[in-house]
N, C-alpha and C positions, 0 to 999 in steps of 0.2 A: 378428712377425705374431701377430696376436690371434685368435681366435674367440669368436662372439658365442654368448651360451646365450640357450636361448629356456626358459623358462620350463614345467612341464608343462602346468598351466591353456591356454598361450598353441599349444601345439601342439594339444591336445584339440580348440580349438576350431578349427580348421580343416580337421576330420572334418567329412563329408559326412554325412545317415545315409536312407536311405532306408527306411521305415518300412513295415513289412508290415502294415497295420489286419487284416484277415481270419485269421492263421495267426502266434500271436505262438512264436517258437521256445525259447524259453525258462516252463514252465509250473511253479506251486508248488502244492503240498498246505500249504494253511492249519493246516491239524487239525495235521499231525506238523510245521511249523513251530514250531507254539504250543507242546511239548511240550519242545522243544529250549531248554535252559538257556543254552547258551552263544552261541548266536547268531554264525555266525564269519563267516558271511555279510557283514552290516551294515560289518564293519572287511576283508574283504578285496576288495572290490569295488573296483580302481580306478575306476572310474567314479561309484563313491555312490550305486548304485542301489536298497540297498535300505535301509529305513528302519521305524525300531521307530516305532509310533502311540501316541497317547494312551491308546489300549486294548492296550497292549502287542502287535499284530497286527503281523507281518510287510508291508510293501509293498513292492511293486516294480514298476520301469516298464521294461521291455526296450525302450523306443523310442532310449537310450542308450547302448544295452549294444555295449562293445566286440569283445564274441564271444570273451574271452579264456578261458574257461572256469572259471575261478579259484573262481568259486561252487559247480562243480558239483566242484572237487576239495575245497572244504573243507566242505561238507555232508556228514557221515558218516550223518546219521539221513534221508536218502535224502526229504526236502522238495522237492527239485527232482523233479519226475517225468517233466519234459521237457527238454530238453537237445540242441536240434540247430543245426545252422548257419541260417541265415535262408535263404528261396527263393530263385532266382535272381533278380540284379538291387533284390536287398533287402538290407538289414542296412546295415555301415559302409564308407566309402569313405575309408582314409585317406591324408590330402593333405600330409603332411611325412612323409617317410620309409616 
């Protein structure tokens, strides 16, 4: 008897996400991003959500974000100023496991 792997990519994508446009749960301080050297954000995100710019600026798009909190445990210089679960009926719905 075998079992098949799937892939993480291939599971990702069969997350649902319903998007809250008005009240995004996840909020950053640009300034004390900028100030931060190490950036641990950028590499711990399963997801890939955040991203250095051509102008070295922090981005990020919570419309992805798995809710795993993972950002907000390895941000020690306290960049993230918001930090909550998404409203009800919003955030991620996921569909394999």
């Amino acid at each position: 008897m075998s079992i098949n792997r799937i892939e993480a990519t291939e599971l990702l994508s069969l997350n649902k996400f319903n998007v809250d446009e008005e009240e995004p749960h996840i909020v950053l301080d640009k300034s004390i991003c900028a100030k931060c050297v190490e950036k641990p954000c950028l590499y711990a995100c399963p997801a890939v959500l955040y991203k250095l710019e051509n102008t070295d600026e922090i981005s990020f798009d919570y419309a992805g974000c798995l809710e795993c909190g993972t950002c907000r445990v390895v941000c020690k210089n306290k960049g993230i100023v918001k930090w909550v679960y998404p409203r009800g009926t919003f955030g991620i719905s996921y569909r394999f496991g």
